[in-house]
CHARMM internal coordinates of N, CA and C (Angstrom, degrees):
IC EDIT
DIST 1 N 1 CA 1.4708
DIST 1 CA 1 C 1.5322
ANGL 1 N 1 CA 1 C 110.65
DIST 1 C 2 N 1.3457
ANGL 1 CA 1 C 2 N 108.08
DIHE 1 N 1 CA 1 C 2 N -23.70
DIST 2 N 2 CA 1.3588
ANGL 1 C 2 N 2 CA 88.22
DIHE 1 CA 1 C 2 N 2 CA -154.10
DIST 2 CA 2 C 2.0194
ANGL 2 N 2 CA 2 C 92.51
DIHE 1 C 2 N 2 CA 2 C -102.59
DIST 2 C 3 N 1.3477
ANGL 2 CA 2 C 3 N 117.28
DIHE 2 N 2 CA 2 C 3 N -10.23
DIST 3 N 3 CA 1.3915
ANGL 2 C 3 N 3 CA 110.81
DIHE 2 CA 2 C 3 N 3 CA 161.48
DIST 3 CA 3 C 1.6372
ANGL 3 N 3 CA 3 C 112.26
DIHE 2 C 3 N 3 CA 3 C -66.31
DIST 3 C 4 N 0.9501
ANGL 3 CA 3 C 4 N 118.32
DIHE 3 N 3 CA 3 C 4 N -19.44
DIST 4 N 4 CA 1.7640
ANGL 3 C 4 N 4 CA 116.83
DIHE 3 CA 3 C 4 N 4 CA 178.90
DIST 4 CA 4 C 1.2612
ANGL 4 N 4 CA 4 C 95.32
DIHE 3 C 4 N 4 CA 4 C -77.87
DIST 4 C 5 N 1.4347
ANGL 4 CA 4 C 5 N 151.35
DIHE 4 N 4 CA 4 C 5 N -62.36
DIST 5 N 5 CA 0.9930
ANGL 4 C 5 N 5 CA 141.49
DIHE 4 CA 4 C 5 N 5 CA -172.37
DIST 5 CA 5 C 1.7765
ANGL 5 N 5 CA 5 C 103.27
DIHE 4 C 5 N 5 CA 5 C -60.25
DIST 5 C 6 N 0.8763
ANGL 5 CA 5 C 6 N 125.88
DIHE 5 N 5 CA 5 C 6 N -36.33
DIST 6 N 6 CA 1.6288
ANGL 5 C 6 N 6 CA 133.26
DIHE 5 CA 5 C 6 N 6 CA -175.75
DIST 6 CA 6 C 1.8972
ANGL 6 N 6 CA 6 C 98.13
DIHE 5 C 6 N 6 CA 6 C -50.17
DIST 6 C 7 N 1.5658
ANGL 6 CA 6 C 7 N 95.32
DIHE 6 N 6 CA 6 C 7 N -55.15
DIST 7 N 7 CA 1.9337
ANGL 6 C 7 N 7 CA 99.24
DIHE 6 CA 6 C 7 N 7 CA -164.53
DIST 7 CA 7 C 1.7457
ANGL 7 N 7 CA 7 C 90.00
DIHE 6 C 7 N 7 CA 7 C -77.62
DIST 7 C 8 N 1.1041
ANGL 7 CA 7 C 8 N 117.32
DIHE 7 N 7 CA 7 C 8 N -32.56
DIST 8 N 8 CA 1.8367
ANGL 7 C 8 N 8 CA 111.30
DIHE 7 CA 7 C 8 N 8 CA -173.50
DIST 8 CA 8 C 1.6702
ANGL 8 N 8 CA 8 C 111.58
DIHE 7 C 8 N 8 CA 8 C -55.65
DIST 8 C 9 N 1.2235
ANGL 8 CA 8 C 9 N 90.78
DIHE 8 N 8 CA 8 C 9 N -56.77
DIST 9 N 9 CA 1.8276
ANGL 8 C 9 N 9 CA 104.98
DIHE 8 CA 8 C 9 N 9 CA 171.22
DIST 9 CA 9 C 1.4322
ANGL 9 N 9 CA 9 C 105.95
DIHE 8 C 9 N 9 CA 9 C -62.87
DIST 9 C 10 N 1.3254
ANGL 9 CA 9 C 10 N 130.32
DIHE 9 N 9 CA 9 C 10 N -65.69
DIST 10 N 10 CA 1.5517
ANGL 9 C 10 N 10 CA 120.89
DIHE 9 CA 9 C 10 N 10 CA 174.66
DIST 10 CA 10 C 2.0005
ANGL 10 N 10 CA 10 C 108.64
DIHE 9 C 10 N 10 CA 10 C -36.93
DIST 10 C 11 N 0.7921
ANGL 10 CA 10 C 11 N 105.79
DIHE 10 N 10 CA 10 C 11 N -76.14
DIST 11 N 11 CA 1.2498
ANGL 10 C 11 N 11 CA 125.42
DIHE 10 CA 10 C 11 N 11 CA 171.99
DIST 11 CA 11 C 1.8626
ANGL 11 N 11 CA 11 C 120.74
DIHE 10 C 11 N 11 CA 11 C -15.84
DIST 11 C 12 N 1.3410
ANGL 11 CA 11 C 12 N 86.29
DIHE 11 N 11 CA 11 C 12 N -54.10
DIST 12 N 12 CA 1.8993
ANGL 11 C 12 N 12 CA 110.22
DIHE 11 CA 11 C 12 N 12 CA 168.81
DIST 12 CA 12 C 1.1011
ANGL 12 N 12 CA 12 C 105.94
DIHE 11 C 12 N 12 CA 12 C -71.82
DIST 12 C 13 N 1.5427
ANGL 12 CA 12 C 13 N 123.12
DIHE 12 N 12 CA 12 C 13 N -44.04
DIST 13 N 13 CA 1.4678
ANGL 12 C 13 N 13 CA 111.99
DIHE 12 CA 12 C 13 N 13 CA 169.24
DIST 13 CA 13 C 1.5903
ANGL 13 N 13 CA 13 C 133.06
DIHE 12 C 13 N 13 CA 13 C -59.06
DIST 13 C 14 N 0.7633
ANGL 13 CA 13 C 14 N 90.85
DIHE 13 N 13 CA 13 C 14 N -44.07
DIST 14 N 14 CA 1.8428
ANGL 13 C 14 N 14 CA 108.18
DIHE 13 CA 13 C 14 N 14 CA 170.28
DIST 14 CA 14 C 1.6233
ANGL 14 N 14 CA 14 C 100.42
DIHE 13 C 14 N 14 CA 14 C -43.47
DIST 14 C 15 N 1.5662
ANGL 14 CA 14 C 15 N 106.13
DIHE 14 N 14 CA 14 C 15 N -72.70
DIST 15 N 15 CA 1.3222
ANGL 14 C 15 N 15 CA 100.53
DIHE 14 CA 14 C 15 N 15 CA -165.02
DIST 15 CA 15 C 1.2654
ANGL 15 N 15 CA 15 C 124.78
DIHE 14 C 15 N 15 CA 15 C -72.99
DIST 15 C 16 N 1.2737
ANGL 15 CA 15 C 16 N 115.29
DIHE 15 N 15 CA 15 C 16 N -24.65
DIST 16 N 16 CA 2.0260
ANGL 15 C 16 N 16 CA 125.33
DIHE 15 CA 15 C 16 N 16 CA 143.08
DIST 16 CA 16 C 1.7893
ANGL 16 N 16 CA 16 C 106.67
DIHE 15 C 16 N 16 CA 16 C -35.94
DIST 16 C 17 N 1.3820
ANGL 16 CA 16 C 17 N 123.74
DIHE 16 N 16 CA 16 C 17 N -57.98
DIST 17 N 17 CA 1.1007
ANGL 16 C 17 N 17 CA 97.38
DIHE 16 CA 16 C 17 N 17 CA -152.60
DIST 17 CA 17 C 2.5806
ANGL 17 N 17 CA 17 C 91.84
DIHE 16 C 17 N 17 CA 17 C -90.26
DIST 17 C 18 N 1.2739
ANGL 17 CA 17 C 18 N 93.84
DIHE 17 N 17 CA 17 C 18 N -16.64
DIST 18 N 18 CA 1.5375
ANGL 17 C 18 N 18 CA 80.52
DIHE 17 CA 17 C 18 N 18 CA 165.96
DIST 18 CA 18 C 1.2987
ANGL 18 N 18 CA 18 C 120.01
DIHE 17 C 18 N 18 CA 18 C -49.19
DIST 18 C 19 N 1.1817
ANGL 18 CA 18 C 19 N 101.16
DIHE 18 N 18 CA 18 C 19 N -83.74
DIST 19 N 19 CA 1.3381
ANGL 18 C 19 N 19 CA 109.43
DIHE 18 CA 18 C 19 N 19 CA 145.57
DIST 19 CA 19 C 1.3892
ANGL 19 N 19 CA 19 C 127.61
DIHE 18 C 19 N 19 CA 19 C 33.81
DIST 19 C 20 N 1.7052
ANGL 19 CA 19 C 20 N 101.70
DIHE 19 N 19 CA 19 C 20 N -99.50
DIST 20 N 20 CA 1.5674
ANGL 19 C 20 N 20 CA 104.78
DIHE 19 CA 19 C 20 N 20 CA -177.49
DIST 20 CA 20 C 1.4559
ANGL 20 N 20 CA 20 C 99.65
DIHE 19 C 20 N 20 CA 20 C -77.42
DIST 20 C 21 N 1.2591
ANGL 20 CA 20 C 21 N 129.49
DIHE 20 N 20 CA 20 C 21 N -10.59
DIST 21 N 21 CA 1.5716
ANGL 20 C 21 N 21 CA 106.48
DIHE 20 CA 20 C 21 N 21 CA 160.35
DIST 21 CA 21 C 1.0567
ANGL 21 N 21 CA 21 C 145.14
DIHE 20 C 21 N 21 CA 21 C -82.75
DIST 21 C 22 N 1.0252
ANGL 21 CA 21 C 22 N 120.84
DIHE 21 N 21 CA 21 C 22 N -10.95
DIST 22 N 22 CA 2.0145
ANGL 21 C 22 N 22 CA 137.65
DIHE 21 CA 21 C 22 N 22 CA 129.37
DIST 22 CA 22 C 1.8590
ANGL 22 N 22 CA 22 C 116.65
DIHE 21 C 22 N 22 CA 22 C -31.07
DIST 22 C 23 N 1.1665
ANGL 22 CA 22 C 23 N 73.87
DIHE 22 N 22 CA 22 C 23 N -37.44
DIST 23 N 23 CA 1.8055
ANGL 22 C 23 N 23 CA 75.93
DIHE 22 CA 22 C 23 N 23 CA -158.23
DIST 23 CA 23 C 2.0088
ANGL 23 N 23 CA 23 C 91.74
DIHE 22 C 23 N 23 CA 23 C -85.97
DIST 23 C 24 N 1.3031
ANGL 23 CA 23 C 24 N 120.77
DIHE 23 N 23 CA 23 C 24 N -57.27
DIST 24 N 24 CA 1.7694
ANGL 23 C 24 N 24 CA 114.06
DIHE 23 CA 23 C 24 N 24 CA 159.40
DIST 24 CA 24 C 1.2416
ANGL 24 N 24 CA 24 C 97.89
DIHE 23 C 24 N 24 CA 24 C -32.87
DIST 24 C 25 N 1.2041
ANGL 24 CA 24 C 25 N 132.72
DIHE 24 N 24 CA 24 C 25 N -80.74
DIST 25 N 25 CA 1.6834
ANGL 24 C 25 N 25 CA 126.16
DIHE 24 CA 24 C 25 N 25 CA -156.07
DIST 25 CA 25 C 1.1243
ANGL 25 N 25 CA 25 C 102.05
DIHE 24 C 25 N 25 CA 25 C -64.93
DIST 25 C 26 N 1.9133
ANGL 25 CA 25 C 26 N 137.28
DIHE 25 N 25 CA 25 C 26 N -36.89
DIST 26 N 26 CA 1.5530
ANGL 25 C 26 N 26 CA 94.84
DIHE 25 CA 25 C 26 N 26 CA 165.66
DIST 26 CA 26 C 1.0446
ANGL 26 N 26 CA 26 C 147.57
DIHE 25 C 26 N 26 CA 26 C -73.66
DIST 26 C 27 N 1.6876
ANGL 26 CA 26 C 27 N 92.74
DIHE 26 N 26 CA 26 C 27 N -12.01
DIST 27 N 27 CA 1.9509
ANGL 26 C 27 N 27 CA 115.81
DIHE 26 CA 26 C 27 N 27 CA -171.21
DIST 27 CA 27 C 1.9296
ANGL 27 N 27 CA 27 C 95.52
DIHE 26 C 27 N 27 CA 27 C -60.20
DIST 27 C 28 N 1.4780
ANGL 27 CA 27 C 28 N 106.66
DIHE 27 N 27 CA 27 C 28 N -57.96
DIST 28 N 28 CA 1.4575
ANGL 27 C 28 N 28 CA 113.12
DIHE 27 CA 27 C 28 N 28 CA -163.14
DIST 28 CA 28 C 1.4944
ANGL 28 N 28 CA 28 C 106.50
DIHE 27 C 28 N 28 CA 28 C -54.37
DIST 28 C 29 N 1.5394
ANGL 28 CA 28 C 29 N 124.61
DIHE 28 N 28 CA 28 C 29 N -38.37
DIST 29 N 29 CA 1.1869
ANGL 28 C 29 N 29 CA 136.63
DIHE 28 CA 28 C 29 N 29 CA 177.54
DIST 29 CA 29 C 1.4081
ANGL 29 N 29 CA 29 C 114.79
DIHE 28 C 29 N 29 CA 29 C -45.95
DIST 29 C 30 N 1.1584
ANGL 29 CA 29 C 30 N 109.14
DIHE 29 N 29 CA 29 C 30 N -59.40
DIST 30 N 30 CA 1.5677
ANGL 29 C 30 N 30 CA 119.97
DIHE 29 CA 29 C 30 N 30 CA 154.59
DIST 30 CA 30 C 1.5149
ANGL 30 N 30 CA 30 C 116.86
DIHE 29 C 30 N 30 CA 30 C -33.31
DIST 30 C 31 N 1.1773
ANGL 30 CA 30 C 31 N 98.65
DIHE 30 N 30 CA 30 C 31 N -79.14
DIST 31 N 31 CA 1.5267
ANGL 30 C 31 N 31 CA 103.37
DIHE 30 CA 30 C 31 N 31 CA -164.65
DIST 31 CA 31 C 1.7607
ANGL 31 N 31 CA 31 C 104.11
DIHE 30 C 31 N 31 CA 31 C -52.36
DIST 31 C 32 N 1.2704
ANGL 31 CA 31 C 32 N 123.23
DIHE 31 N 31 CA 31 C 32 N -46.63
DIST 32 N 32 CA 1.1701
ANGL 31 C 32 N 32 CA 126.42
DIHE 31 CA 31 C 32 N 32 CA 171.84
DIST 32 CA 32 C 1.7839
ANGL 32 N 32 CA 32 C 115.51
DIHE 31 C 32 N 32 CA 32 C -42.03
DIST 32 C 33 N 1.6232
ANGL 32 CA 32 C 33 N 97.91
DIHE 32 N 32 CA 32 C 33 N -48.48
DIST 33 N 33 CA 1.5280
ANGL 32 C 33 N 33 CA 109.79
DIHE 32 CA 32 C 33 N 33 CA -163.43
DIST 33 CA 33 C 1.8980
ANGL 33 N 33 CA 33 C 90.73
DIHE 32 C 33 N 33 CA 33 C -59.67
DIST 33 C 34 N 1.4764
ANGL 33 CA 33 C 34 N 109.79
DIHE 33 N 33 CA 33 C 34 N -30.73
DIST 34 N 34 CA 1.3713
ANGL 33 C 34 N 34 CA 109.51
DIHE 33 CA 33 C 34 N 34 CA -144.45
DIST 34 CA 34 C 1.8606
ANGL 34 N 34 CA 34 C 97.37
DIHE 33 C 34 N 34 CA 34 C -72.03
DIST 34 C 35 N 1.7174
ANGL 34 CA 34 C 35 N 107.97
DIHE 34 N 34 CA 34 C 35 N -62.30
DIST 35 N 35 CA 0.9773
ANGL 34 C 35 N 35 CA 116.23
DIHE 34 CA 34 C 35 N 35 CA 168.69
DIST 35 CA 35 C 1.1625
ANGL 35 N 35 CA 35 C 129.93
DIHE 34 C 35 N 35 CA 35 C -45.22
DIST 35 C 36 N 1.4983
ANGL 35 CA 35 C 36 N 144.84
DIHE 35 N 35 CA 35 C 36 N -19.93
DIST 36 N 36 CA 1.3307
ANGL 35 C 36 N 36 CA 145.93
DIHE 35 CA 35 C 36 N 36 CA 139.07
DIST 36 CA 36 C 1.1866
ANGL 36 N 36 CA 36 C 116.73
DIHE 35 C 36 N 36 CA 36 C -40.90
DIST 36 C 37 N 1.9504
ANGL 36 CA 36 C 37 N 113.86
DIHE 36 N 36 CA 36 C 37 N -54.09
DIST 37 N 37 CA 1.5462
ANGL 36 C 37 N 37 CA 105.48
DIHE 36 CA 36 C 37 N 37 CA 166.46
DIST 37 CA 37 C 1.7289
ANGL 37 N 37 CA 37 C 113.22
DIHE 36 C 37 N 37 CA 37 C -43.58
DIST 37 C 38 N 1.0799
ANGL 37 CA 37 C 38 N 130.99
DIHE 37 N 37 CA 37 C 38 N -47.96
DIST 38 N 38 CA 0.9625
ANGL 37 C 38 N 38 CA 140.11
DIHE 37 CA 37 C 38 N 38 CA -166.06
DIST 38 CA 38 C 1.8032
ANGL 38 N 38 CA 38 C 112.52
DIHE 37 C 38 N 38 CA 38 C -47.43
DIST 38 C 39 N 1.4385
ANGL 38 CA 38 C 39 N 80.75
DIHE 38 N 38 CA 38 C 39 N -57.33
DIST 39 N 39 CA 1.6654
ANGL 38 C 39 N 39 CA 96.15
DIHE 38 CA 38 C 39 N 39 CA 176.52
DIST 39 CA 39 C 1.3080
ANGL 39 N 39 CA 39 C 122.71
DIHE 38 C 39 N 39 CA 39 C -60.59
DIST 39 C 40 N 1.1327
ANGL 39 CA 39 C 40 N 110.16
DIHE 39 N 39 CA 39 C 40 N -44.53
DIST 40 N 40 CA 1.7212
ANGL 39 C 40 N 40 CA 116.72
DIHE 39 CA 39 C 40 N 40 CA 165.41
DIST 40 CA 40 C 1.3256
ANGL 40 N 40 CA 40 C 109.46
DIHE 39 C 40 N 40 CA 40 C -54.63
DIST 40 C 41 N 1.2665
ANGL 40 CA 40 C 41 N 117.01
DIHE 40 N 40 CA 40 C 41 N -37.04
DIST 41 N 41 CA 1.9142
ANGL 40 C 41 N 41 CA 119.10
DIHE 40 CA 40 C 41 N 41 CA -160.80
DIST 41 CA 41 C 1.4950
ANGL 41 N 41 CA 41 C 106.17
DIHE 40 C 41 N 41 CA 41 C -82.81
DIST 41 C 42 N 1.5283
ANGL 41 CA 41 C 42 N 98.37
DIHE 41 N 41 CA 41 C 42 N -23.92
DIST 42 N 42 CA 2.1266
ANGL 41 C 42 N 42 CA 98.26
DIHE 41 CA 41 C 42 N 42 CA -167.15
DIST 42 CA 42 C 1.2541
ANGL 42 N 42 CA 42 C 94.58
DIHE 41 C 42 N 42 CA 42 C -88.60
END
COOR INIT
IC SEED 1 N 1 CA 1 C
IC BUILD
């Protein structure tokens, strides 16, 4: 029992830390997308 909880929790971790790395790569995407607007606009 208590290795199933071991891979469940491993498991949650993984997709926690996927996760917030989707969300960095879209944040930066943004900010990137934004500052290009920028460049075009100045």
């Amino acid at each position: 029992m208590q290795e199933l909880d071991k891979a469940v929790f491993e498991a949650n971790v993984s997709i926690q830390a996927n996760f917030v790395e989707i969300q960095l790569t879209w944040g930066a995407r943004k900010v990137t997308r934004k500052s290009e607007n920028h460049l075009w606009v100045g």
